[in-house]
C-alpha positions in Angstrom: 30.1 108.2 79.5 29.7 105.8 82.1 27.7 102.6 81.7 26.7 100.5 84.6 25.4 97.0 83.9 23.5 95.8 86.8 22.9 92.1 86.9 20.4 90.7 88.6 21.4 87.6 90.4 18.4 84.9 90.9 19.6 81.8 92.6 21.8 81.3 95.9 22.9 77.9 94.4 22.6 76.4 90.9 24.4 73.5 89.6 23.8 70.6 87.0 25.2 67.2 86.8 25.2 65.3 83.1 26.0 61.6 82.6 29.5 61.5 82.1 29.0 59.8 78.4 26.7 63.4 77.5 28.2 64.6 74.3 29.9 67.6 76.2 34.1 67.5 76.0 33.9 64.1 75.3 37.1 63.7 72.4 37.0 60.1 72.3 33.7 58.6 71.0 33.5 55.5 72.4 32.8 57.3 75.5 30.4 59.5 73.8 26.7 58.1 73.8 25.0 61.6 74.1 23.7 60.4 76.6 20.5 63.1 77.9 20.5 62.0 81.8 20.9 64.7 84.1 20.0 66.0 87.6 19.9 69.9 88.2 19.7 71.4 91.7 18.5 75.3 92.0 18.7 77.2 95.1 16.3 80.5 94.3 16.9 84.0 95.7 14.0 85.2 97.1 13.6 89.0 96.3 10.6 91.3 94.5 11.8 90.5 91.6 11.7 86.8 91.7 8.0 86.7 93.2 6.6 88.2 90.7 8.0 85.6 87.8 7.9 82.7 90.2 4.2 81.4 91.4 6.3 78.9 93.9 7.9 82.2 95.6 4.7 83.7 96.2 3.6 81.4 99.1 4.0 81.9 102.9 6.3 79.5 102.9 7.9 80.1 99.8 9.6 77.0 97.7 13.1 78.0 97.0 14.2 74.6 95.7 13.8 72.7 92.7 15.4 69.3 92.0 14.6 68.3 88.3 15.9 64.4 87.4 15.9 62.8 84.0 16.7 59.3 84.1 16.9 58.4 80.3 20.0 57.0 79.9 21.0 56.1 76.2 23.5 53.5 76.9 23.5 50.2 79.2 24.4 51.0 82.9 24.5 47.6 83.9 27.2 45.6 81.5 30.7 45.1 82.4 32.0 47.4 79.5 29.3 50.5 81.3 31.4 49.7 84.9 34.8 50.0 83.6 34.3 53.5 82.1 33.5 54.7 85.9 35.4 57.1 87.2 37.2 56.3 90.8 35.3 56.8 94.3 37.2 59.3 96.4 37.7 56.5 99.0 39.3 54.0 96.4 41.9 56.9 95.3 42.5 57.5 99.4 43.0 53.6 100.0 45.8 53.5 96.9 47.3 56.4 98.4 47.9 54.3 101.2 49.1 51.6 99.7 51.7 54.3 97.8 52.8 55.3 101.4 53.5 51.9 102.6 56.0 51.3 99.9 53.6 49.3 97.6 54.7 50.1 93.5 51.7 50.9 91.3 51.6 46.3 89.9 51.9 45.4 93.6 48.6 47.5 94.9 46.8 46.5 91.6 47.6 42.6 92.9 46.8 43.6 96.4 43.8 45.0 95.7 42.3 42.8 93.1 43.0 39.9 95.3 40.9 41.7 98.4 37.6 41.1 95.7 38.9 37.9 94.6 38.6 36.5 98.3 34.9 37.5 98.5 34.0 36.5 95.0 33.4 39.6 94.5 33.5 39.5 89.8 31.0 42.8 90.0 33.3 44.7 92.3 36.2 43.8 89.8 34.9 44.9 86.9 33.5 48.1 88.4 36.2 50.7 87.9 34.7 52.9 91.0 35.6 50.4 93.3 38.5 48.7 90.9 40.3 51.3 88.9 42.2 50.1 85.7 45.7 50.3 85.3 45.8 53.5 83.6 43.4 55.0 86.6 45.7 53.4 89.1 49.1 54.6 87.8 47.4 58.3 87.2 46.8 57.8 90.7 50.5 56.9 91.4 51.6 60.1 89.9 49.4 62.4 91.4 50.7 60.8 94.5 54.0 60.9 93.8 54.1 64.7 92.9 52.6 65.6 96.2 55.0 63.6 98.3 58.3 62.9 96.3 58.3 66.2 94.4 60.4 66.2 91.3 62.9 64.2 90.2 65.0 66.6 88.8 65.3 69.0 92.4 63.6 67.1 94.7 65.7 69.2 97.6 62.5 72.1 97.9 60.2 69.0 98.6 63.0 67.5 101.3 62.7 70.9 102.9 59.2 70.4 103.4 59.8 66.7 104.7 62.2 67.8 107.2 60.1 68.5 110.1 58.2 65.5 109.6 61.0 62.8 109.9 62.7 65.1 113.0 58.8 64.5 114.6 59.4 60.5 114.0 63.1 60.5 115.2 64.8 60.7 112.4 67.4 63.0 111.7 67.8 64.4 107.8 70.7 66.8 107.2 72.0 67.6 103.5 74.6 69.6 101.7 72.8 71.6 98.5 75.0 72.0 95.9 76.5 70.2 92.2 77.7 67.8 95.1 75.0 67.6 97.0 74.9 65.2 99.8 71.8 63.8 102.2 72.7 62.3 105.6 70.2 59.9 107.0 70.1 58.6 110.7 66.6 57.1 111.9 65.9 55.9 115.8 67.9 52.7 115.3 70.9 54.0 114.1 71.2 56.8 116.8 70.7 54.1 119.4 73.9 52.3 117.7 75.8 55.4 118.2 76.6 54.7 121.8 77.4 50.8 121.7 80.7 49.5 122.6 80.7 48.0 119.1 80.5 51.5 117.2 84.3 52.6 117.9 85.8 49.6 117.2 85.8 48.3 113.1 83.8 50.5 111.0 82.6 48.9 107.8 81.4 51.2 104.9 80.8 50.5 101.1 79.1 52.5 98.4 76.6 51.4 95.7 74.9 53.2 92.5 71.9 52.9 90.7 69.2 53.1 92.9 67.6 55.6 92.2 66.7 57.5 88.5 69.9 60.2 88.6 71.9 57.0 89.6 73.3 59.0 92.7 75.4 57.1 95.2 74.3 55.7 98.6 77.0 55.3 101.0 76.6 52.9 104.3 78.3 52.8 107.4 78.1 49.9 109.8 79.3 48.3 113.1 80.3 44.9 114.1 77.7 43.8 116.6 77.4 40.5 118.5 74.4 39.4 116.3 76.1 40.9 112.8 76.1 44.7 110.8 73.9 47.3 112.1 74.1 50.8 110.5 75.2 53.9 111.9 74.3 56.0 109.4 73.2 56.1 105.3 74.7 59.1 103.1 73.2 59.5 99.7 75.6 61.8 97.4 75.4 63.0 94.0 78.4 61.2 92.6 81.9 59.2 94.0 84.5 62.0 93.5 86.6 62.3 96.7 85.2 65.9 97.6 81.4 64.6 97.5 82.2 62.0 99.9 83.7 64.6 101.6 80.5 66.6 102.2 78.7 63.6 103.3 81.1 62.1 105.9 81.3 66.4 106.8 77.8 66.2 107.3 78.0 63.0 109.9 80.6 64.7 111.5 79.0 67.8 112.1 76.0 66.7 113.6 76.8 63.7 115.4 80.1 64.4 116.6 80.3 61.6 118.8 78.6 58.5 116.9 81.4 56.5 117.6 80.5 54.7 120.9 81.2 58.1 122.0 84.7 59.1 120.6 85.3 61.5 117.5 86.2 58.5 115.5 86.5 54.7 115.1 89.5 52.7 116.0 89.5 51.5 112.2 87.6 51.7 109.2 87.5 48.7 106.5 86.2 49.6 103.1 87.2 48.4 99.2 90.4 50.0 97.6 88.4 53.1 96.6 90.7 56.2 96.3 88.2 58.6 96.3 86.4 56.6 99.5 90.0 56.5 101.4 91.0 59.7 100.7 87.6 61.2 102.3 87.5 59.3 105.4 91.6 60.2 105.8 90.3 63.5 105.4 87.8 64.0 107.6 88.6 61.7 110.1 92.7 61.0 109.8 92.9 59.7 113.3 91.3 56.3 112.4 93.2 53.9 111.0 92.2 52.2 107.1 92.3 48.3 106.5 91.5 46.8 103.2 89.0 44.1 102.8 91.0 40.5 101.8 88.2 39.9 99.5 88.6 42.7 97.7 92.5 42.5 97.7 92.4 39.0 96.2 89.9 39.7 93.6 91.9 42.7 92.6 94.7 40.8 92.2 93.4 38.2 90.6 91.5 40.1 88.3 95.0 42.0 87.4 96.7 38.5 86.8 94.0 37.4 84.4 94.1 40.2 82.2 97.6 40.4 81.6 97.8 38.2 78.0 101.7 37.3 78.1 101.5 35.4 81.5 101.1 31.4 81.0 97.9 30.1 83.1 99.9 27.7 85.2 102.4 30.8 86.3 98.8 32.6 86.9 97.7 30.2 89.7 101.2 30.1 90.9 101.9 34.0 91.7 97.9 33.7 93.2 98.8 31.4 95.4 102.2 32.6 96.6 100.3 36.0 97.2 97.1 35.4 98.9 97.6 32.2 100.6 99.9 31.9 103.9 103.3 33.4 102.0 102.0 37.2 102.2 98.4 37.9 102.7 98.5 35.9 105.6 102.0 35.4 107.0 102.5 34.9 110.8 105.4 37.0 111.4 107.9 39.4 109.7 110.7 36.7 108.6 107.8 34.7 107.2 106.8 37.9 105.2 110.4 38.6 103.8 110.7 35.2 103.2 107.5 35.3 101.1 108.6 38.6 99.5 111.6 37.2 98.2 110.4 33.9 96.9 107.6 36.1 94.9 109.9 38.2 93.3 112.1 35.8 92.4 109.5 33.7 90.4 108.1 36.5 88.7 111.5 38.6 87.6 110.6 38.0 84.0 107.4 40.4 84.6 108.7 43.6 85.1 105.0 45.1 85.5 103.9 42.6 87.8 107.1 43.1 90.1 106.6 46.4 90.2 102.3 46.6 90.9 103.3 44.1 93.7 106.3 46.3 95.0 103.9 49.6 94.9 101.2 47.7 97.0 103.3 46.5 99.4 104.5 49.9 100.4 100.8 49.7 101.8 101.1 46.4 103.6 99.8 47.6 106.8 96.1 48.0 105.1 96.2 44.4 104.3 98.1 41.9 105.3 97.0 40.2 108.3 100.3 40.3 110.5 99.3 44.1 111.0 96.5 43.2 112.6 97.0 41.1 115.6 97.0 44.6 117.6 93.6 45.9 116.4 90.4 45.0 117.3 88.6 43.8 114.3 86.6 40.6 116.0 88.0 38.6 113.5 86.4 40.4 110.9 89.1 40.5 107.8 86.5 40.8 104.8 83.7 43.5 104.1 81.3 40.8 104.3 79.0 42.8 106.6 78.6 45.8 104.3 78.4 43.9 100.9 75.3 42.1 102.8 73.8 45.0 103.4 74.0 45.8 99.7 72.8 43.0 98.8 69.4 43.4 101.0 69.4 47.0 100.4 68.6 45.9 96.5 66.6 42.8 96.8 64.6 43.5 99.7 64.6 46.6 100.5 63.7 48.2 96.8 62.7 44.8 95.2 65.6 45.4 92.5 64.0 48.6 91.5 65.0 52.3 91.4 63.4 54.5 93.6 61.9 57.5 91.6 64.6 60.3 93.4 65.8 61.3 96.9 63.5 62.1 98.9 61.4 57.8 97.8 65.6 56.7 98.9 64.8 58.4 102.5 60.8 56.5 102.9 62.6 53.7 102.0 65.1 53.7 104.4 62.7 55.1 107.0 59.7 53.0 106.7 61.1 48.8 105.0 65.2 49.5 105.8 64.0 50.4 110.0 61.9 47.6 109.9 63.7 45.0 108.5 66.5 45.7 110.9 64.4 46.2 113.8 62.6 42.3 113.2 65.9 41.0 112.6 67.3 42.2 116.2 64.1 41.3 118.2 63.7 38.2 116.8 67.5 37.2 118.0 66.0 38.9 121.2 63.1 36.2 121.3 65.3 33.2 120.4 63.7 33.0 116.6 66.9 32.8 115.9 68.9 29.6 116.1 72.2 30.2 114.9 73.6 32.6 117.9 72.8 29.5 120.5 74.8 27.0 117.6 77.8 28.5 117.7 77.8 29.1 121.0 77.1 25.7 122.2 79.6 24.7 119.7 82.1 27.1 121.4 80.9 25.0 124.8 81.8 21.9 124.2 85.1 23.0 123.4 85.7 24.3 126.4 84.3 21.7 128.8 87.4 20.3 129.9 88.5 23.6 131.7 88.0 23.8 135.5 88.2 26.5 138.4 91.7 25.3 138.9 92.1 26.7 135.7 91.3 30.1 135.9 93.4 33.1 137.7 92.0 36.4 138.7 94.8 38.7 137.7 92.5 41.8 138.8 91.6 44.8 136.8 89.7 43.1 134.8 92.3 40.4 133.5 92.1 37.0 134.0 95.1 33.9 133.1 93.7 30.7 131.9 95.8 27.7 131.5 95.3 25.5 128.5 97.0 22.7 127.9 100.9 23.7 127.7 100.1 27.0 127.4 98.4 30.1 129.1 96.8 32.7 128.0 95.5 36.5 129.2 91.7 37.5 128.9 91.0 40.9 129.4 87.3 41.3 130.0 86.0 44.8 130.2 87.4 44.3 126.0 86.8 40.8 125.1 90.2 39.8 123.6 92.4 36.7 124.7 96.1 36.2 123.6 95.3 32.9 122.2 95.3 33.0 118.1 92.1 32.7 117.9 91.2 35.9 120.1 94.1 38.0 119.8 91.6 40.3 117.5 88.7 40.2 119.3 87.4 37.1 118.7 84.8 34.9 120.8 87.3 31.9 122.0 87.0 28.8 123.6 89.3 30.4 126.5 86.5 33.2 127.1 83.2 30.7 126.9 85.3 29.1 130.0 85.8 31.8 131.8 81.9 32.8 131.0 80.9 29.6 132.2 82.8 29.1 135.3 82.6 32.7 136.6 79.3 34.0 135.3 81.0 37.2 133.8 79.5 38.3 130.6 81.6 39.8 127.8 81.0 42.5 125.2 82.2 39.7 122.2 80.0 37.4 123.5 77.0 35.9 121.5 73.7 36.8 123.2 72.5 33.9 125.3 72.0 35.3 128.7 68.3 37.3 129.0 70.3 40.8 130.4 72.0 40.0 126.4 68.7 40.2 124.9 66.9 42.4 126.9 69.6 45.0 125.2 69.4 43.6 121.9 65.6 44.5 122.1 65.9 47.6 123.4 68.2 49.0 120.6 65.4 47.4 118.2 62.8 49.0 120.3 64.3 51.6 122.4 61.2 52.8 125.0 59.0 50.2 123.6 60.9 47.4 124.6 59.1 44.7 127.2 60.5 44.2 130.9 63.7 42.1 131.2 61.7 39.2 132.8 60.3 38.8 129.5 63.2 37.6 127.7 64.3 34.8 130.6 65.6 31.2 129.5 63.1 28.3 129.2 65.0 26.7 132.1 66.3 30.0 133.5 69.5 29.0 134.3 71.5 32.2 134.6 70.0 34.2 137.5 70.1 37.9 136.5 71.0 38.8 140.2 74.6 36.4 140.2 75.8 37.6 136.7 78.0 40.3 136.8 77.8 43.1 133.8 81.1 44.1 131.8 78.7 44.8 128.8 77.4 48.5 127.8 73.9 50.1 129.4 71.9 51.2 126.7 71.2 55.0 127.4 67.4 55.0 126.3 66.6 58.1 128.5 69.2 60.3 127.0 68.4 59.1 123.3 64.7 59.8 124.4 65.2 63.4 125.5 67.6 63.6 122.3 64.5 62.7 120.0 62.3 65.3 122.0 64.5 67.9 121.8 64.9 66.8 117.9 60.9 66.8 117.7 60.8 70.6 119.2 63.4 71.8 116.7 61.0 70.6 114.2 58.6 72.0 115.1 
């Protein structure tokens, strides 16, 4: 038998709202003042049935709705303690989701906001929890937030998926390996428009730090050695620092930008700490470049070996310190310097039969480290992994405030949104002459070289000049920036080149940026297509006239990296 319940349906709309301290699912009581306030709206259907139980259906113009209000609240709705039990306005919760996008933690956007109400006197708008949520509101907020855009942070790689498209529509370029070793490679606008700078296939700095995030992955950096310091080329973020997971990042640099070496398929050298896992992955993917210790790191090795070894006198200590880092080994001048050195070690320290042979087995690697297997590279000078332990060190104070990022995918908006900027201010404000130390040293460089004349200088051709200094004379090649005095032999800005800059108006790519056509570059790779015109960045007294000074320095392609972000944005899309 078939039963067919027909219900009569006899409003279009109907819908009540109770004061939200009404006994109904109210588990805490102090929120519970059973209160009887409501307002009811009702939205009648008009049909035969309805008009003949409702009098207000039955006119011409029938009365469909009905609004009923009851005011009677049982509690004060005035006081301080009524304002904080608000819930939050829907433009309130947008405004802190803002804040949450422009990298602000849950304490900082309480202090930011509270201090917006503080300037206006505002002391009803701060208590009122509508308008200024409580902590517990606003860090309810920060996770509903941070589960839409960060995802989990146990697999936050489906959320990255979904992100993709976004950062290839901004320029940047995310590429990972999903695995147990997983790897995310990182390269926003600034760091492509390094790729094709002189300065990227030269000396390659990289170092690796932990911790920053909550599954205490590892974020690997690479930079180059520009005239105004360490710009990155790239940012890896891997799962952990076995040599096959640095593999899989450096694979994943390789693979899409073959040619991020000013260029070339690799750098001339790479400099790094004594990380076996590190040097083994960058020997594997790129074997070509050469590897160089950093002399920090060497010398704190060493000493940190020496310290620890309990049957070694203090005195003897210092002694086999000195005789290894100062100018016996580390730093000897030539090979019978070196031997001489070797000798004299070994001979002081034959009653350590461990130390003679740890200082034997690093030897065998003496080209990473000591500096007489340098004068033929081009390292500007640069023997330490200053530049990359800087960035370490701003990557964790300024960057994430000595936090952890919640996983991932917060890693990638930090480097996108704070890393980009702080990089991008830094170059433009050497572009603008904020910064006083690139004019310093090279005035300082100036007065040095004062006393040198035309009569000086030879033009040798092919880009190779002869200088005469004193009792000596010395070869500048200019289309590299190296001179065969000691001090430039590596690459080094000499007193020799600041001459030849000065008398013949030549710029060089080692140079510090002083002339506008320098900083009209410099603020085009922080800008790229929204750099200002070169007139822009002229000298106070103009002295250098952009029409006598011949170029030797790199053109910044910013059409090509242009086109390269469009066609990036179309595969996004």
């Amino acid at each position: 038998m078939l039963v067919i319940f027909l219900i009569q349906i006899r409003f279009v709309f109907s819908k009540t709202w109770l004061c939200h301290h009404s006994k109904r699912h109210k588990r805490i009581a102090k929120r519970n003042a059973d209160c009887k306030a409501k307002l009811s709206i009702v939205i009648k259907k008009i049909t035969k049935a309805t008009k003949k139980t409702d009098k207000y259906l039955k006119y011409d113009m029938p009365l469909v709705g009905e609004v009923k209000i009851s005011l009677l609240h049982t509690h004060n709705t005035t006081s301080a303690e009524t304002l904080r039990m608000l819930r939050v306005n829907d433009e309130v919760s947008q405004q802190f989701y803002q804040y949450f996008s422009d990298g602000m933690s849950p304490i900082e956007a309480i202090r930011f906001h509270e201090n917006k109400f503080l300037l206006e006197d505002n002391f009803m708008g701060l208590a009122n929890a509508s308008l200024n949520p409580t902590h517990n509101q606003i860090y309810y907020l920060h996770e509903c937030w941070r589960d839409t855009n960060l995802g989990s942070s146990i697999n936050p790689f489906d959320k990255l998926k979904e992100k993709v498209p976004f950062y290839e529509s901004i320029g940047t370029t995310v590429k990972f390996h999903d695995d147990h070793l997983w790897a995310v490679l990182l390269v926003t606008p600034l760091m492509k428009r390094n790729h094709p700078l002189s300065s990227s296939k030269e000396i390659i700095f990289i170092d690796s730090t932990a911790s920053c995030e909550t599954s205490s992955s590892t974020i690997t950096i690479m930079l180059s050695a520009t005239k105004v310091g360490a710009l990155p080329l790239a940012v890896m973020i891997h799962a952990s620092q076995c040599m096959q997971n640095y593999i899989n990042a450096f694979e994943l640099l390789k693979m899409n930008f073959p040619q991020c070496f000013g260029g070339q398929d690799h750098p001339d050298i790479f400099m790094s700490d004594d990380s076996s896992a590190e040097k083994g992955a960058l020997a594997a993917v790129w074997p070509e470049a050469k590897q160089l210790l950093c002399h920090f790191h060497v010398a704190q090795a060493e000493w940190r070996w020496l310290f620890s070894h309990k049957m070694m006198e203090q005195e003897e200590k210092s002694t086999f310190m000195k005789l290894f880092q100062a100018v016996q080994v580390m730093y000897a001048d030539s090979e019978e310097n070196l031997l001489d050195a070797e000798k004299n070690l070994l001979l002081k320290c034959k009653n350590y039969p461990d130390y003679v042979k740890r200082f034997r087995n690093f030897l065998a690697r003496k080209k990473e480290w000591i500096l007489l297997f340098r004068k033929d590279l081009i390292t500007r000078n640069n023997n330490t992994n200053n530049f990359s332990e800087a960035s370490i060190r701003i990557l964790k104070d300024v960057i994430l405030s000595r936090t952890r990022a919640f996983n991932v995918i917060a890693l990638c908006e930090f480097f996108l949104g704070v890393w980009e900027e702080y990089f991008t201010k830094k170059l433009f404000e050497f572009a603008t002459s904020r910064r006083s130390s690139v004019t310093v040293f090279y005035d300082k460089i100036r007065k040095k070289s004062s006393n040198f004349t035309e009569n000086d200088l030879k033009d040798l051709s092919n880009n190779l000049f002869k200088i005469n200094s004193g009792e000596h004379t010395y070869i500048i090649k200019t289309d590299v920036g190296v001179c065969s005095c000691p001090s430039g032999l590596t690459g080094a800005f000499c007193k020799h080149q600041c001459a030849l800059m000065e008398l013949k108006k030549i710029r060089l790519p080692n140079a510090p940026p002083v002339t506008p056509e320098d900083k009209h570059e410099l603020a085009l790779l922080a800008l790229g297509p929204k750099c200002p015109p070169k007139d822009f960045f002229c000298n106070f007294k103009n002295q250098l006239s952009s029409a006598t000074v011949e170029s030797n320095a790199f053109e910044l392609p910013i059409e090509q990296e242009t086109d390269n972000n469009a066609h990036s944005n179309n595969e996004g899309q």
